[in-house]
C-alpha positions as protocol buffer text, in pm:
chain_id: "A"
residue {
  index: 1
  type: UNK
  ca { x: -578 y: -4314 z: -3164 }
}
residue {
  index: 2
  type: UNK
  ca { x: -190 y: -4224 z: -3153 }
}
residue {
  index: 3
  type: UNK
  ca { x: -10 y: -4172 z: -2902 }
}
residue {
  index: 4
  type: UNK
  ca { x: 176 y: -3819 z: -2835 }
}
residue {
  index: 5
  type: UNK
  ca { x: 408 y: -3705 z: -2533 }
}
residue {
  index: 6
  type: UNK
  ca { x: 225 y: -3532 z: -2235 }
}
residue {
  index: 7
  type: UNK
  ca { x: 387 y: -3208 z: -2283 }
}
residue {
  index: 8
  type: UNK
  ca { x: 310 y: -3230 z: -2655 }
}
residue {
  index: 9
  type: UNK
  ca { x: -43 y: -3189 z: -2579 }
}
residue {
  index: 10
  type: UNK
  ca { x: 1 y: -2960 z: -2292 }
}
residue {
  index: 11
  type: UNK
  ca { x: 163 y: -2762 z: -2503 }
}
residue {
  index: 12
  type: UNK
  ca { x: -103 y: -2764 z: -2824 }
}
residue {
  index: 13
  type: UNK
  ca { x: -386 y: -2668 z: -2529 }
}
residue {
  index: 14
  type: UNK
  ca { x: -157 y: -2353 z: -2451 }
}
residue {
  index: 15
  type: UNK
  ca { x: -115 y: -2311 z: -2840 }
}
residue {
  index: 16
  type: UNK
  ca { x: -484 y: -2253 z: -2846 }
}
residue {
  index: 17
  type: UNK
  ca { x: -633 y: -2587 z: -2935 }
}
residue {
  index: 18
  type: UNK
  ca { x: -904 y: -2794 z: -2740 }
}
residue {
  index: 19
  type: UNK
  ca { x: -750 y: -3024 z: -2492 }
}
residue {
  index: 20
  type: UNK
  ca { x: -950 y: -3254 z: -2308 }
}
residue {
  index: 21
  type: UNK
  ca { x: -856 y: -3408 z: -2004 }
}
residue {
  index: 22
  type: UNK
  ca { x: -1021 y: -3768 z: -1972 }
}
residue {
  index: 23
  type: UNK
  ca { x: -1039 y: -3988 z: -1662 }
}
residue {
  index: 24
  type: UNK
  ca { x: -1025 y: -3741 z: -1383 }
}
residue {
  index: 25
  type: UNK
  ca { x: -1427 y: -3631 z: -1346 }
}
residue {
  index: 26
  type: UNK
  ca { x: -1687 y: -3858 z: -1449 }
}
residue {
  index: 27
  type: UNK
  ca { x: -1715 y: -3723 z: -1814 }
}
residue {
  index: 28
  type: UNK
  ca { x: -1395 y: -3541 z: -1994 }
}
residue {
  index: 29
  type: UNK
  ca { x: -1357 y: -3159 z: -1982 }
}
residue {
  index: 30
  type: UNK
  ca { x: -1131 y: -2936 z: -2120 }
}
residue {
  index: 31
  type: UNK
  ca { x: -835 y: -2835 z: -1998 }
}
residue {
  index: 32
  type: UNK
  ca { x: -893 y: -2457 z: -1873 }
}
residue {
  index: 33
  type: UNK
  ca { x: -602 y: -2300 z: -2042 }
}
residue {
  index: 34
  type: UNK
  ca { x: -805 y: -1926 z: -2028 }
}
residue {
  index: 35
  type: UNK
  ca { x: -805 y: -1916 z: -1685 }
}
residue {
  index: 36
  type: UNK
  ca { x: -394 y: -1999 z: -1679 }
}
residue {
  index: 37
  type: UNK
  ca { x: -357 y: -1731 z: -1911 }
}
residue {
  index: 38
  type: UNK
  ca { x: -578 y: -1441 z: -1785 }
}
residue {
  index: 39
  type: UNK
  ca { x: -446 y: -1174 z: -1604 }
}
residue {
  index: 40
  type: UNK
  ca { x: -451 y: -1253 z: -1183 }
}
residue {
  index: 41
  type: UNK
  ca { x: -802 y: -1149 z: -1060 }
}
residue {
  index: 42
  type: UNK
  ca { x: -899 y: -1017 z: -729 }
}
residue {
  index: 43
  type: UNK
  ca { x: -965 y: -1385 z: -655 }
}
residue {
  index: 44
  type: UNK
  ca { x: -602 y: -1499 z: -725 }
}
residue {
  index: 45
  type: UNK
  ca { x: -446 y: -1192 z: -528 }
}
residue {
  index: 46
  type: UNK
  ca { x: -647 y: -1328 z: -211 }
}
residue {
  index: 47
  type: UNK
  ca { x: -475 y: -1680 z: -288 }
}
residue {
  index: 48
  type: UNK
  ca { x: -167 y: -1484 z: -318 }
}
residue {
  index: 49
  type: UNK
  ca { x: -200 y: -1259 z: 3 }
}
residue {
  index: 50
  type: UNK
  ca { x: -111 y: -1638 z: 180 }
}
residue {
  index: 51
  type: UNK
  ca { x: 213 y: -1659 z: -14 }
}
residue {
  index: 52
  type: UNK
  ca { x: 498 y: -1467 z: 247 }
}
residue {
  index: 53
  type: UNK
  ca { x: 864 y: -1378 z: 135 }
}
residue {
  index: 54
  type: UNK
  ca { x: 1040 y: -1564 z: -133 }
}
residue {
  index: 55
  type: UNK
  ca { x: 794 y: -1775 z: -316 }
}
residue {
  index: 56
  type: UNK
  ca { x: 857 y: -2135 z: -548 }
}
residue {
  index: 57
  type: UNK
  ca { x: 527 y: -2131 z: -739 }
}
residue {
  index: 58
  type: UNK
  ca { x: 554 y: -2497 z: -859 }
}
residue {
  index: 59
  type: UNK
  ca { x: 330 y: -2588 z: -1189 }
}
residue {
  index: 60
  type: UNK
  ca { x: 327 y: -2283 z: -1260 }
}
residue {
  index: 61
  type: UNK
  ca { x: 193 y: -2313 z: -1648 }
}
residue {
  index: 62
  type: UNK
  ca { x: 206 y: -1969 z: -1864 }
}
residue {
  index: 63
  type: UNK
  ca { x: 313 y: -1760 z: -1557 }
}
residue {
  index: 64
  type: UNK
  ca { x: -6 y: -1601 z: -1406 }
}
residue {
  index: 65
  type: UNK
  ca { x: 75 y: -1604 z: -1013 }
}
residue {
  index: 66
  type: UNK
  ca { x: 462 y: -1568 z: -1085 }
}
residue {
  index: 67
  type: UNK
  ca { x: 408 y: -1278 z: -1247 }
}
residue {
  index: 68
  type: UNK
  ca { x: 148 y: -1143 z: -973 }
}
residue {
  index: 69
  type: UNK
  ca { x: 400 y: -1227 z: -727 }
}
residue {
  index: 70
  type: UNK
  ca { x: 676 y: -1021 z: -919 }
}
residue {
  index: 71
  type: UNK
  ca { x: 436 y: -716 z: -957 }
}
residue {
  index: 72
  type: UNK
  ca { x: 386 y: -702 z: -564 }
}
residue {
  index: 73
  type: UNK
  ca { x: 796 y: -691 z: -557 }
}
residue {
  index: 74
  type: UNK
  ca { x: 829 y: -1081 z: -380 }
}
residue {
  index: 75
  type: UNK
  ca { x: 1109 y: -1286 z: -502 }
}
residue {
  index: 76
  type: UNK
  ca { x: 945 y: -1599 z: -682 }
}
residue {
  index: 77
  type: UNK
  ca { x: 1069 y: -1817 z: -894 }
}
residue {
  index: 78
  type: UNK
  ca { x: 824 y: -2056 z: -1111 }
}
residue {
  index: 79
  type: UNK
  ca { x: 889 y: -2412 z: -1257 }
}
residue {
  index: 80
  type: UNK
  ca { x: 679 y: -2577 z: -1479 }
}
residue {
  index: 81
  type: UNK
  ca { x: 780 y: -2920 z: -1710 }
}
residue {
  index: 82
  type: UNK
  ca { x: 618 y: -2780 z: -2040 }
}
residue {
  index: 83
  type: UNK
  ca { x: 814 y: -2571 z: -2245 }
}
residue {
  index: 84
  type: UNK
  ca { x: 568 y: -2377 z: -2388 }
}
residue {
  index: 85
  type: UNK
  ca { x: 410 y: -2310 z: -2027 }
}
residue {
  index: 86
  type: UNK
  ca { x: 771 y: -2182 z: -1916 }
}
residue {
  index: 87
  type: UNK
  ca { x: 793 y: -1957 z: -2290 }
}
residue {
  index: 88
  type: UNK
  ca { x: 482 y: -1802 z: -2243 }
}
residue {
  index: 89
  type: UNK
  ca { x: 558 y: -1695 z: -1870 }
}
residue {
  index: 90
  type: UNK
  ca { x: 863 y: -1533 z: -2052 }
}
residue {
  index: 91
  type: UNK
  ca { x: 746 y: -1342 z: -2269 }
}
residue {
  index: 92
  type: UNK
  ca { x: 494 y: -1209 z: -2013 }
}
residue {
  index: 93
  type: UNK
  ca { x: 807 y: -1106 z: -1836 }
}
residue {
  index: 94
  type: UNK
  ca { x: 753 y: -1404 z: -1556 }
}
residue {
  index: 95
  type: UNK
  ca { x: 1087 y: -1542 z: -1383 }
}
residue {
  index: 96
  type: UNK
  ca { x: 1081 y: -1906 z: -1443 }
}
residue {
  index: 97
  type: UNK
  ca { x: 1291 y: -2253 z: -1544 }
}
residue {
  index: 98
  type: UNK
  ca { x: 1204 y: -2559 z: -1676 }
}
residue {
  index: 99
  type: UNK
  ca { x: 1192 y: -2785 z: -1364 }
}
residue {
  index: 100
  type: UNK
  ca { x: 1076 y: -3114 z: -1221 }
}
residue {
  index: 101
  type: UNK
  ca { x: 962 y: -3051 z: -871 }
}
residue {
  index: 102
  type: UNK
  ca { x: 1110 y: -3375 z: -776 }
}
residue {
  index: 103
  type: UNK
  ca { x: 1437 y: -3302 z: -940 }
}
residue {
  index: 104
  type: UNK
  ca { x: 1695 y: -3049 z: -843 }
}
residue {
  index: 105
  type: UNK
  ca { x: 1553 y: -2719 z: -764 }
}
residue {
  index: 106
  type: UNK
  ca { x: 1775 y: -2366 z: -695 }
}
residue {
  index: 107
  type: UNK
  ca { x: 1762 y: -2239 z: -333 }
}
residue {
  index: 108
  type: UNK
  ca { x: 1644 y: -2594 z: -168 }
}
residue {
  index: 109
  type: UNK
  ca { x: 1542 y: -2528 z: 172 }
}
residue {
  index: 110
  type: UNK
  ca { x: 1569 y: -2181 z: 166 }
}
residue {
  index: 111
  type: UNK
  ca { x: 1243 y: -2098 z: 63 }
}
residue {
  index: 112
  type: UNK
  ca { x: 987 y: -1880 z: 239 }
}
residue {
  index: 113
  type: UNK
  ca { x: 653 y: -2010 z: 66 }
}
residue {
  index: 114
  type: UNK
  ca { x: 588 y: -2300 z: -200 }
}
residue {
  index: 115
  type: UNK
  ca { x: 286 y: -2272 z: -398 }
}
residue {
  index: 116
  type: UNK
  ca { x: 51 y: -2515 z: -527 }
}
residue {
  index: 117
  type: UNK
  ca { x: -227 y: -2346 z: -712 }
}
residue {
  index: 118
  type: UNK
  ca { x: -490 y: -2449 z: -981 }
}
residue {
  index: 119
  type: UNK
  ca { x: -516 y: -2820 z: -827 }
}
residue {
  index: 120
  type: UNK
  ca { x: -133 y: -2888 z: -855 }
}
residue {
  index: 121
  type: UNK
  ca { x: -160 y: -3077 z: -533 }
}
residue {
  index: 122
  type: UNK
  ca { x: -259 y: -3380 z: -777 }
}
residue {
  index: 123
  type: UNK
  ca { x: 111 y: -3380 z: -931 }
}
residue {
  index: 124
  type: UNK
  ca { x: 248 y: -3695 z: -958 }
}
residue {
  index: 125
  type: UNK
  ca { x: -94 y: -3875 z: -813 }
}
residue {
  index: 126
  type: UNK
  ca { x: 78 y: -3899 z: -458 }
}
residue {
  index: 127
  type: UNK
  ca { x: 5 y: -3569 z: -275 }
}
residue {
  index: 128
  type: UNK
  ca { x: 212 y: -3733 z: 77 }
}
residue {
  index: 129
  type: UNK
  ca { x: 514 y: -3739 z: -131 }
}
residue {
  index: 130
  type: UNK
  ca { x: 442 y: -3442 z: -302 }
}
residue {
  index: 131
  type: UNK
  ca { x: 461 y: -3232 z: 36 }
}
residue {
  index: 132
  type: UNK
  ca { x: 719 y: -3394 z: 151 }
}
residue {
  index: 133
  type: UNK
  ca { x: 915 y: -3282 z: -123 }
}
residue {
  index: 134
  type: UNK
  ca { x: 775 y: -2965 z: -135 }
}
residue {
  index: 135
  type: UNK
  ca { x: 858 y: -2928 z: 272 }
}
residue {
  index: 136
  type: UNK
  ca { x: 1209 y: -3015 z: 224 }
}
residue {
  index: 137
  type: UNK
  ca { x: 1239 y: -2730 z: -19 }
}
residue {
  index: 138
  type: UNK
  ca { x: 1114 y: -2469 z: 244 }
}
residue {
  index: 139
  type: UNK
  ca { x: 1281 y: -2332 z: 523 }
}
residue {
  index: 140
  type: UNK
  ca { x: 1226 y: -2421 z: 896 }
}
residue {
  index: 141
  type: UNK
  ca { x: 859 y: -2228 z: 995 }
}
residue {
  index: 142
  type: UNK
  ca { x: 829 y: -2173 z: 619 }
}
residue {
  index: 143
  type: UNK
  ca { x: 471 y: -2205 z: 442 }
}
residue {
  index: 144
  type: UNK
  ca { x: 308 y: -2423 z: 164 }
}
residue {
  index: 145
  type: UNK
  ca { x: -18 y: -2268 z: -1 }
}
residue {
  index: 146
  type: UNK
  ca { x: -249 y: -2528 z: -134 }
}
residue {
  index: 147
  type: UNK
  ca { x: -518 y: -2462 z: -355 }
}
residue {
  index: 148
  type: UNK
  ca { x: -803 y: -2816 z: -313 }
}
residue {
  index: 149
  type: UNK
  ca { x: -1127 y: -2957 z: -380 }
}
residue {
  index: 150
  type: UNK
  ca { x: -1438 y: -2797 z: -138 }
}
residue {
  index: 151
  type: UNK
  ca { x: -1556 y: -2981 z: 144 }
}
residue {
  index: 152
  type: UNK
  ca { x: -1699 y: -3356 z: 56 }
}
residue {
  index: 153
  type: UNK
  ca { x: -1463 y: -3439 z: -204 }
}
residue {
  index: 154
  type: UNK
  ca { x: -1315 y: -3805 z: -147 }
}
residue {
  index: 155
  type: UNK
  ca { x: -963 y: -3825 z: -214 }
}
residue {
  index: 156
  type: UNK
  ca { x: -873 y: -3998 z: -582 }
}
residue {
  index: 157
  type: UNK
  ca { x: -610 y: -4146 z: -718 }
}
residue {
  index: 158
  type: UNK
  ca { x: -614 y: -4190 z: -1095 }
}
residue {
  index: 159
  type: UNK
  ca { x: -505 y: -4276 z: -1406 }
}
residue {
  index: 160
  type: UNK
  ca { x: -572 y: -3955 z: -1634 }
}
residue {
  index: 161
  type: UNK
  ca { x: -476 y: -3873 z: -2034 }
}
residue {
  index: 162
  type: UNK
  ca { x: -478 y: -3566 z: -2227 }
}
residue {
  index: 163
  type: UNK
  ca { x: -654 y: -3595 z: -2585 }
}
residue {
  index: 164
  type: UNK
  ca { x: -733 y: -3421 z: -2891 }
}
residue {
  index: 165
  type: UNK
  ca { x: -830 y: -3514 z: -3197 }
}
residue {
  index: 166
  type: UNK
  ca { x: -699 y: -3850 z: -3260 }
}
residue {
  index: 167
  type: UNK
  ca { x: -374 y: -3783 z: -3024 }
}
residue {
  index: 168
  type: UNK
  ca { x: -421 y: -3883 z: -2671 }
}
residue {
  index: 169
  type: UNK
  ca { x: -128 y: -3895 z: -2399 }
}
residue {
  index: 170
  type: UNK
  ca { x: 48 y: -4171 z: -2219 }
}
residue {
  index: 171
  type: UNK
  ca { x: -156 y: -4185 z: -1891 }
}
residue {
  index: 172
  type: UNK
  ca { x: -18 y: -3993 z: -1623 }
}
residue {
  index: 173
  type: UNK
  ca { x: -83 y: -4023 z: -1212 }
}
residue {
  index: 174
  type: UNK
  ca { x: -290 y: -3775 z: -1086 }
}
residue {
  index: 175
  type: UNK
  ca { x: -448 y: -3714 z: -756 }
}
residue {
  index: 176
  type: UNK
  ca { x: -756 y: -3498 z: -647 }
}
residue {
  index: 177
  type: UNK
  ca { x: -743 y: -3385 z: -298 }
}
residue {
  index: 178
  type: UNK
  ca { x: -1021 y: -3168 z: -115 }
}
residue {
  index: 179
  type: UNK
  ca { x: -1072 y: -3005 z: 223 }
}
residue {
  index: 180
  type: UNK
  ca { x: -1199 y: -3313 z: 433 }
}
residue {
  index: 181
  type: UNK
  ca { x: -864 y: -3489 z: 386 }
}
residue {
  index: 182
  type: UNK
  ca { x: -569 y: -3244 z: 321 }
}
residue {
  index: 183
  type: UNK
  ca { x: -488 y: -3217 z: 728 }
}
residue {
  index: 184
  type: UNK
  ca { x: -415 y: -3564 z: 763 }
}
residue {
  index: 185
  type: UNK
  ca { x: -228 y: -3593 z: 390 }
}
residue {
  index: 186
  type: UNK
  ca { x: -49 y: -3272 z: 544 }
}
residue {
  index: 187
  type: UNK
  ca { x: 19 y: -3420 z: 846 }
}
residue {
  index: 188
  type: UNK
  ca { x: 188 y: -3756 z: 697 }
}
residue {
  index: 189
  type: UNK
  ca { x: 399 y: -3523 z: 538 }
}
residue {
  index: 190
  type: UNK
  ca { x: 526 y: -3331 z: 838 }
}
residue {
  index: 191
  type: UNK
  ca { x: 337 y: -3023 z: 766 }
}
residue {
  index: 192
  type: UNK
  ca { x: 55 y: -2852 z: 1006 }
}
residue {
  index: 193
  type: UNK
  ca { x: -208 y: -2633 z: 910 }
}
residue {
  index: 194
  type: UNK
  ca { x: -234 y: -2338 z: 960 }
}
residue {
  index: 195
  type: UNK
  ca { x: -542 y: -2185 z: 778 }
}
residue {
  index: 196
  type: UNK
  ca { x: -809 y: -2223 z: 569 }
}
residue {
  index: 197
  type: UNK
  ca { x: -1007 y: -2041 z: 354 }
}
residue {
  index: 198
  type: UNK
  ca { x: -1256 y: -2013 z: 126 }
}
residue {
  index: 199
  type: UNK
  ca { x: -1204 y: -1766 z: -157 }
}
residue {
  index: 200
  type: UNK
  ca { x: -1487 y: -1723 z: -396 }
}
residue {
  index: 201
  type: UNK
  ca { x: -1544 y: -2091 z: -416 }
}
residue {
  index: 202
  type: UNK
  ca { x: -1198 y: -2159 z: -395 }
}
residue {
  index: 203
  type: UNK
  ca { x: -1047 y: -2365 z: -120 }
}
residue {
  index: 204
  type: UNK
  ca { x: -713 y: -2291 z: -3 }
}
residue {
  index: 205
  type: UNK
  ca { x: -510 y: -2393 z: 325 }
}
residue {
  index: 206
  type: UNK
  ca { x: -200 y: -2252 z: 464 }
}
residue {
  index: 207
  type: UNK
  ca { x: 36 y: -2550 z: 609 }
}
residue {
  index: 208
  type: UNK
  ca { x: 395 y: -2474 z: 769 }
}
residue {
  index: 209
  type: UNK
  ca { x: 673 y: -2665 z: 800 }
}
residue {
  index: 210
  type: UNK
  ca { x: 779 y: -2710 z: 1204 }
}
């Protein structure tokens, strides 16, 4: 099997093509690129009603929550690594850049909310590190909303690839964090929760910076 960049095959799944993500669940599964690119559904608003004031939504793939975001008039800016993700969020009319969350981001500490949606609590297969960063790019009392596993989910740390055809990825870290444990990961972090809730089998919790 060859071997082809990470955001080469992100981007071929956005393109259209099957994209299977191996290593993360017991058996592979495709990477759900139609539920990125649907419109926000009453489900996603909910999520969204978490999100206050000026909003970093970080992974944020072909633009679905940015663009939510936008249409309730919030200030949001999203960042996403793939190129493609960040074109297609364009040409919806989404407000995004081509970032790195742990790179240089605009507005560093000034934000209101940061967003992790669609299980990008696993970036980077460290999700301490991950909210630290993501806490020292929100203001004093300001909010991160975290989309995780359900109740009884261990917390993993993994070695995952992308794969199609006879491409497959470079593994990548990845982490997969559910409700049991995200108070204490939150806490190492210097974050405090605030809510939680359960959204039509969705799990989200509200943590704030102090």
């Amino acid at each position: 099997m060859s071997q082809a960049p990470f955001r080469d095959l992100f981007s071929h799944a956005l393109q259209g093509n099957r994209v299977q993500v191996v290593g993360v669940e017991d058996a592979p599964f495709d990477l759900p690129v139609d539920d990125w690119t649907r419109r926000a559904d009453p489900a996603d608003h909910r999520l969204l009603d978490q999100c206050h004031g000026s909003t970093l939504d970080i992974g944020c793939g072909p633009g679905r929550l940015t663009l939510a975001l936008q249409m309730r008039d919030q200030v949001v800016l999203g960042v996403d690594i793939v190129p493609e993700a960040i074109d297609q969020a364009r040409s919806r009319g989404a407000t995004v850049q081509t970032r790195n969350v742990f790179g240089p981001l605009p507005f560093e500490g000034e934000w209101d909310t940061a967003l992790l949606a669609d299980g990008n609590i696993g970036i980077g297969g460290d999700p301490v590190a991950l909210l630290a960063r993501t806490r020292a790019l929100i203001r004093p009392g300001g909010r991160v909303v975290i989309e995780v596993r359900g109740p009884g989910v261990a917390l993993k740390v993994l070695w995952a690839t992308l794969e199609s055809g006879q491409s497959s990825s470079k593994p990548f870290r990845w982490a997969v964090v559910g409700m049991d444990d995200i108070a204490d990961i939150a806490g190492q972090a210097g974050l405090t929760v605030l809510s939680q809730h359960e959204i039509e089998g969705r799990w989200v919790v509200t943590v704030q910076k102090t």
